[in-house]
ZAMARGU-4260 file (C-alpha; in steps of 0.2 Angstrom, whole numbers, plus 5000, padded with zeros to 4 digits):
<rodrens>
0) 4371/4882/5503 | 4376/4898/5492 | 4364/4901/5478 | 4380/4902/5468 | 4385/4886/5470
5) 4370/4877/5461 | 4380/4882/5444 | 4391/4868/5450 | 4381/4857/5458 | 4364/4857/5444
10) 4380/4850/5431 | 4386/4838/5444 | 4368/4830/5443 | 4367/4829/5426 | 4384/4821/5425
15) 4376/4808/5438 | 4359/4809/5429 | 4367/4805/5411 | 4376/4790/5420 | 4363/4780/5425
20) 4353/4785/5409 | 4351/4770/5399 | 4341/4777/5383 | 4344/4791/5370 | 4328/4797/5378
25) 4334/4797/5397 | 4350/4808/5387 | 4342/4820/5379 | 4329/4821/5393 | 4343/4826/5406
30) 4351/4839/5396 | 4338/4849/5391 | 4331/4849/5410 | 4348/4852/5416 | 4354/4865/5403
35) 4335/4874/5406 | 4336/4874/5422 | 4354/4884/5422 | 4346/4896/5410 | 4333/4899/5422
40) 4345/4901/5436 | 4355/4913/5427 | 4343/4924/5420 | 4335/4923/5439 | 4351/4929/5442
45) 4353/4943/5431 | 4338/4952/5436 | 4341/4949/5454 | 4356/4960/5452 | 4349/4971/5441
50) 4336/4974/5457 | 4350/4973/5471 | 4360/4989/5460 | 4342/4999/5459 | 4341/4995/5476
55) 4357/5006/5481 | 4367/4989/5485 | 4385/4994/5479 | 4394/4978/5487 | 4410/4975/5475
60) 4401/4956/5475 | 4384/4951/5477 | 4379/4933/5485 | 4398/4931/5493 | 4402/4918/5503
65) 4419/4910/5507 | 4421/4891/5515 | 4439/4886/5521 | 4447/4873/5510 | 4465/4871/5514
70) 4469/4881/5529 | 4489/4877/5528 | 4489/4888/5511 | 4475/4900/5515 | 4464/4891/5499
75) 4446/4894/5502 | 4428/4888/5491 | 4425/4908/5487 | 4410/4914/5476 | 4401/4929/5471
80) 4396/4938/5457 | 4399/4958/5449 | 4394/4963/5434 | 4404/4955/5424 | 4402/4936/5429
85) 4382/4939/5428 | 4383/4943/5411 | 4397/4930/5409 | 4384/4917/5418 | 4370/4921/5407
90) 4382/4917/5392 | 4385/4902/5394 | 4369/4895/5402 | 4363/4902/5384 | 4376/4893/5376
95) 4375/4875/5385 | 4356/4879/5379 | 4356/4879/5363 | 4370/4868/5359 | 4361/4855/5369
100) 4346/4857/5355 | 4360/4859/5341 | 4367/4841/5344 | 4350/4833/5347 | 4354/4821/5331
105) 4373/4819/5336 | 4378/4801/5335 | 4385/4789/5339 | 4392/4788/5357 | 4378/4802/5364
110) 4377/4798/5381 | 4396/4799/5382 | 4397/4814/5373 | 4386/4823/5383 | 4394/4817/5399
115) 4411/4829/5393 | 4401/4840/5387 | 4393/4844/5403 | 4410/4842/5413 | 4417/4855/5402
120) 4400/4865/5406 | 4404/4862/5425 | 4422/4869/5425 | 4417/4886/5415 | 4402/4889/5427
125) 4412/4886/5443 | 4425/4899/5435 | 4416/4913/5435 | 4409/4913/5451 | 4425/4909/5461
130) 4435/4922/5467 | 4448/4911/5476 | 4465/4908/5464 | 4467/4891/5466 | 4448/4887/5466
135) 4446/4897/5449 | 4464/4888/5442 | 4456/4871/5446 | 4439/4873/5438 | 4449/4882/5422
140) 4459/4867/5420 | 4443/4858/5423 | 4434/4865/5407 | 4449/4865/5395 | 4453/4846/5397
145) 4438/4835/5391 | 4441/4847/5374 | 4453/4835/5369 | 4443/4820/5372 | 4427/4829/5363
150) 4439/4835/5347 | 4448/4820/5346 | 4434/4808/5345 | 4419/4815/5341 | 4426/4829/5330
155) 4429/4829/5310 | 4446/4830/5296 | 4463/4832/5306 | 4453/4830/5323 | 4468/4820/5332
160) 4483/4834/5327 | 4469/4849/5331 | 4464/4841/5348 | 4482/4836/5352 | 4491/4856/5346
165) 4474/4863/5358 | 4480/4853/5372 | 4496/4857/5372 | 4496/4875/5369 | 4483/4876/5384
170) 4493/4868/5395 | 4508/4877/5390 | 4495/4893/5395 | 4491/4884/5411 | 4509/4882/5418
175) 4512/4900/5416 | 4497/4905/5425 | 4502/4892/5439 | 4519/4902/5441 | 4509/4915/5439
180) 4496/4912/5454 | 4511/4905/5465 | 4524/4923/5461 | 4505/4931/5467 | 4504/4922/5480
185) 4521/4923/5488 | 4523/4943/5485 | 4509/4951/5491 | 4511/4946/5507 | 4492/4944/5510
190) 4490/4925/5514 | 4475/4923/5505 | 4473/4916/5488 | 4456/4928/5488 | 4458/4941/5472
195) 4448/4953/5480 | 4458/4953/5496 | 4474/4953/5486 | 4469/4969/5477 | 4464/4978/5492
200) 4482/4976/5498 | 4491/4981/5483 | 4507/4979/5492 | 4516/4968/5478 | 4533/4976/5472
205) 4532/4986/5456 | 4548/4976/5450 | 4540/4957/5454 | 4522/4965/5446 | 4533/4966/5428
210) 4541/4949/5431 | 4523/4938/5435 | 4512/4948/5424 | 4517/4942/5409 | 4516/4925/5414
215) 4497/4927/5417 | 4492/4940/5404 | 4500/4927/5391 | 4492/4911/5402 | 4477/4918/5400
220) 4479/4926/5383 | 4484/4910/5375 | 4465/4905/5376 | 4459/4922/5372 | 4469/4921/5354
225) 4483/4932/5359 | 4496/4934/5343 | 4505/4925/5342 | 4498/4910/5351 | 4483/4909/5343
230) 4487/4897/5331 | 4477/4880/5342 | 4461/4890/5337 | 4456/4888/5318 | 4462/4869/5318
235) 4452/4867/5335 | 4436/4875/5330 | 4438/4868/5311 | 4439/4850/5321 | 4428/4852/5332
240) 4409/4845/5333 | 4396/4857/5333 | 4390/4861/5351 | 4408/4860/5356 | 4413/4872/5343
245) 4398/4884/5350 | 4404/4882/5367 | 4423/4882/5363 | 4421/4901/5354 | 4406/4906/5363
250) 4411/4903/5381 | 4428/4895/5383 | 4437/4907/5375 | 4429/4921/5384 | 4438/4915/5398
255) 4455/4921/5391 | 4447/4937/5392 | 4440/4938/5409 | 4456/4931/5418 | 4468/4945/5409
260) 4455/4958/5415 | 4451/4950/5432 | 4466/4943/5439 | 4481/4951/5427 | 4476/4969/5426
265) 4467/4969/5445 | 4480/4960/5454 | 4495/4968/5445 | 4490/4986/5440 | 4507/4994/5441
270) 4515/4983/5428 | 4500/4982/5417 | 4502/5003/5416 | 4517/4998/5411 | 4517/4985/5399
275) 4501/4988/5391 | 4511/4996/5376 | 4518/4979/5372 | 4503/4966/5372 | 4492/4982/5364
280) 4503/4980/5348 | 4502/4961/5348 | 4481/4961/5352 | 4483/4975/5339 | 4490/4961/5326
285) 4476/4949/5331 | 4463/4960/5325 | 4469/4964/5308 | 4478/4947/5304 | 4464/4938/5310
290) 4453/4948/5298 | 4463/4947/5286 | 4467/4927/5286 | 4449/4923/5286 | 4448/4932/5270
295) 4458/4919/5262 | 4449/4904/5268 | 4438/4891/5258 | 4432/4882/5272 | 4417/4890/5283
300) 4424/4884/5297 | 4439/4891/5295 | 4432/4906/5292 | 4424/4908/5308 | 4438/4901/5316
305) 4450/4917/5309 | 4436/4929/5313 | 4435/4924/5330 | 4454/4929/5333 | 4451/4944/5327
310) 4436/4949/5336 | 4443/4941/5352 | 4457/4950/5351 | 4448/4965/5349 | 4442/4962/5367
315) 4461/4962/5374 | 4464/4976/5364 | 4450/4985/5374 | 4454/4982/5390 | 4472/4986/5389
320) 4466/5003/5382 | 4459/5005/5402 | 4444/5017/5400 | 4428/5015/5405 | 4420/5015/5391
325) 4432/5002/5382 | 4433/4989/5394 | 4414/4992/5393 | 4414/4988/5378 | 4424/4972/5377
330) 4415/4963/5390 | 4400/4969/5378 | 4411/4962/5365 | 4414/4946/5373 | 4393/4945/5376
335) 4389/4949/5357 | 4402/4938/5350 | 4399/4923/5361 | 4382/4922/5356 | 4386/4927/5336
340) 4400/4914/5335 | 4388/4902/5343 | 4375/4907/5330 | 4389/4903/5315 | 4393/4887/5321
345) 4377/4878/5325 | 4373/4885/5306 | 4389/4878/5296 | 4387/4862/5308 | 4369/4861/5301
350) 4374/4865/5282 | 4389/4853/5284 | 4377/4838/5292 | 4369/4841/5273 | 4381/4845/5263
355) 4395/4835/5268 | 4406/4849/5263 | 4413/4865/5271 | 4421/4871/5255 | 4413/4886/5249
360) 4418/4884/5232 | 4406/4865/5232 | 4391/4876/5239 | 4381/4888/5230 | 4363/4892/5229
365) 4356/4886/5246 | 4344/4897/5247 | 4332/4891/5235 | 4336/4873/5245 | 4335/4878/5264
370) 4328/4895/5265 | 4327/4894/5285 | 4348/4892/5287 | 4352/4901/5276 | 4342/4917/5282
375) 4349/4912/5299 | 4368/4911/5292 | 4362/4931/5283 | 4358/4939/5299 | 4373/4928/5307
380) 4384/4937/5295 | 4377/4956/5297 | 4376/4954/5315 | 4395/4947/5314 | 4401/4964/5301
385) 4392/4976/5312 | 4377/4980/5305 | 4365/4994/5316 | 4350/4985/5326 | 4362/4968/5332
390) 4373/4966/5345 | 4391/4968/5337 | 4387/4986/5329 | 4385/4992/5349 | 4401/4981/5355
395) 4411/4987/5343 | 4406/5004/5343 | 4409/5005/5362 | 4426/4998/5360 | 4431/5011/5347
400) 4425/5026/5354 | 4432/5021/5371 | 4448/5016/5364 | 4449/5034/5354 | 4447/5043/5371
405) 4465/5042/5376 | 4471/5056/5368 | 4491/5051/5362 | 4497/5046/5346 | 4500/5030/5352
410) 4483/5024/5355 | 4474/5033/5343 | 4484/5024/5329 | 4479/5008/5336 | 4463/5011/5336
415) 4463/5018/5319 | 4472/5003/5312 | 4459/4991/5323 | 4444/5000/5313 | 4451/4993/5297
420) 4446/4974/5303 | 4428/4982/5302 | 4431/4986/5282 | 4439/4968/5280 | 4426/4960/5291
425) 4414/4965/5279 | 4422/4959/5264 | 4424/4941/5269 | 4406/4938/5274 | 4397/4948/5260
430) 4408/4936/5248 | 4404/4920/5258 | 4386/4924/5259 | 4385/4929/5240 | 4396/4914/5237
435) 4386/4899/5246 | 4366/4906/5246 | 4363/4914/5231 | 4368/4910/5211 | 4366/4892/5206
440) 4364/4875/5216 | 4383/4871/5214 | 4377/4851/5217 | 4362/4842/5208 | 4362/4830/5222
445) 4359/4846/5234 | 4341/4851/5226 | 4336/4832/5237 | 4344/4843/5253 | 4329/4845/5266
450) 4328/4862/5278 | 4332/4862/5299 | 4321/4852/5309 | 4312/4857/5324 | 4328/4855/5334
455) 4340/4865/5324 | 4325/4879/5322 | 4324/4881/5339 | 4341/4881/5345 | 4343/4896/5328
460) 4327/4906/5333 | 4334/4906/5351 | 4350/4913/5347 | 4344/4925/5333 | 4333/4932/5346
465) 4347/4936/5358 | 4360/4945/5345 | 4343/4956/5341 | 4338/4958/5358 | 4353/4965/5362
470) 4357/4974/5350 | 4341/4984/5350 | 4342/4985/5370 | 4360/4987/5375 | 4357/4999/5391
475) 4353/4985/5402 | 4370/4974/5399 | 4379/4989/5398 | 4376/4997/5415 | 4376/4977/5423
480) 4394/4977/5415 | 4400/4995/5420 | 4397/4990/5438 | 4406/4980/5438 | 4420/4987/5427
485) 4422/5002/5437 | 4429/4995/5454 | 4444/4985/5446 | 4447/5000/5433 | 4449/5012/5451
490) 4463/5001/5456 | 4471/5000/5438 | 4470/5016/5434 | 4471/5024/5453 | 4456/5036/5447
</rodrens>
């Protein structure tokens, strides 16, 4: 067996270990020896390519394997891993982590909650190491639908209409990428639903490239917060329960991303060249309006929720600027952001479970009450403006001086008016922070309000460490990412 494929089978047995489990204990103990053992594997993982790239091994895909599934269509159990899906890998084995810690008080209905949980897990692991269309199609449908089971019953406020508008807004994503996958499919001529094989042909017509490429671009887009269908997100994450809100920004919508970059732009490079302009003026508006609708917001969650269409955009909006250096950058964005989102949710999850309020005009003075969240939710913040010495500063910083190296008006006006989201960034979390931390306790009932447990410090420390760690050591998830951004860039671009 593949190496590859124990990212898919370790969540099968814990979805079979959480089923017989008959205790809290027999839960939690399967999760956290689950979710461990696919951080270990993953960061096992990491360096082994990081080793294999030393090494001189340039293979476009490490640890490839390829099983036939359904020889009448050519659809084959495909795996491997680039740059790109390692650093995707590590993500969300990071993510599953911690938010494993970060709902180790969740009740009621645990054992269930953690059997979606897992299954969603399962499908986002098995999509970044296929490279079969149909096999990464079915494990993306795999990971959006138990969303609406988790929202819908173990969420908060609106949570039916929030799990009910995601659903149907990915699903409406998911029947264009299916035309999408099938128009791929039928035109290229290759028999073979393999996207690297398909990209090595290139022999799809220019004219049916510009027809089935905005059917995936918007497919995929449509997860990744494209304007303007973006608008499942904030009531999604508002609803949503902590871990899942972790996961859902963290990871899921990092999917969005990788499929507009890896099967979008790679199997369709003529018509992306061609209708970049469009979707870079649309990924353009989901930076500022998302910046600028989360200044607006009373609710924390909603807050997050806004920024994370902005910064998520911002990702798009570097990889249809097709340098080197930019699409560098998103992937590194779409690292940094998945672990600072992460970082936001588990916090609000943690103030909310105390508060009972995500309404920052109710909260004020929680530093004096629970100095351990709120120094958390300060370097969440910073990290999440930009600030030197974490892991957005270098993202972002990447992405802008990438996107400013093509040289026509065009594009340089974009990116000018994307740096401005930095500006108003930093206006909404300096206010939120000054607002709920510092000035007087805004509740005399808050002053009985105790601090994180051991849990919730953990799964904090764990992800603090990481948006540090990266962003005071970049180099290493910058040239993991490069390798594998530069093979799909030489078809894109023809360089």
């Amino acid at each position: 067996m593949n190496i590859l494929s124990l990212f898919v089978v370790i969540p099968v047995v814990m979805l079979l270990g959480l089923w017989i489990s008959r205790s809290l204990n027999q839960v939690r103990g399967v999760m956290v020896v689950g979710s461990t053992c696919l951080l270990a594997l993953s960061a096992w993982l990491t360096v082994y390519f990081i080793q294999e790239r030393a090494a001189g091994n340039n293979a476009e895909m490490l640890l490839a394997c390829s099983t036939p599934w359904f020889a009448p269509l050519n659809i084959a159990y495909s795996v491997g891993v680039d740059g790109i899906s390692v650093v995707m890998l590590l993500l969300s084995s990071i993510i599953v982590f911690t938010g494993t810690f970060a709902s180790w008080q969740l009740k009621p209905m645990t054992k269930e909650y953690f059997l979606w949980f897992t299954l969603l897990s399962t499908g986002v692991y098995g999509f970044f190491i296929c490279t079969d269309l149909f096999t990464m199609f079915m494990f993306y449908e795999v990971a959006l639908i138990p969303m609406y089971l988790l929202i819908g019953v173990w969420g908060s406020g609106n949570k039916e209409y929030s799990a009910m508008k995601l659903t149907l807004m990915l699903m409406g994503g998911s029947a264009l990428l299916i035309l999408g996958i099938l128009g791929i499919y039928f035109f290229s001529g290759a028999q073979t639903m393999n996207v690297n094989e398909i990209a090595a042909m290139h022999n799809i017509p220019v004219e049916v490239q510009k027809i089935f490429f905005p059917f995936i671009f918007i497919g995929f887009g449509v997860l990744g917060a494209l304007f303007p269908f973006h608008t499942w997100s904030p009531d999604g994450h508002a609803s949503a329960p902590t871990a899942v809100s972790m996961l859902h920004a963290g990871v899921l919508m990092k999917l969005g991303g990788y499929g507009c970059f890896r099967i979008a732009m790679y199997l369709l490079p003529d018509a992306a060249q061609e209708l970049a302009w469009v979707f870079l003026i649309l990924t353009t508006c989901s930076v500022v309006y998302g910046a600028f609708s989360a200044c607006v917001q009373t609710d924390l969650k909603y807050i997050n929720a806004y920024s994370s269409v902005s910064h998520c955009g911002l990702v798009l909006f570097a990889l249809l600027m097709m340098t080197r250096t930019s699409c560098t950058g998103a992937i590194l964005q779409m690292l940094s952001h998945g672990l600072m989102t992460a970082l936001f949710f588990a916090l609000i999850g943690m103030i909310y479970g105390r508060t009972h309020t995500r309404d920052i005009r109710q909260l004020g003075g929680l530093m004096k009450i629970m100095p351990f969240l709120s120094v958390g939710y300060v370097i969440a913040g910073l990290a999440n403006l930009g600030l030197p010495g974490f892991s957005g500063f270098v993202a972002e910083m990447t992405i802008f001086v990438g996107s400013f190296e093509n040289a026509d008006t065009f594009h340089r006006t974009c990116t000018i008016i994307a740096c401005c989201s930095i500006v108003i960034t930093a206006v909404y979390i300096l206010r939120t922070v000054g607002k709920i931390l510092y000035g007087k306790v805004a509740d005399p009932h808050y002053e009985e309000l105790t601090d994180a447990t051991w849990d919730e410090r953990f799964a904090v420390c764990c992800l603090v460490f990481c948006v540090a760690a990266l962003g005071c050591a970049p180099l290493w998830a910058s040239r993991v990412i490069e390798s594998g951004v530069v093979p799909i860039l030489d078809v894109i671009c023809k360089l």
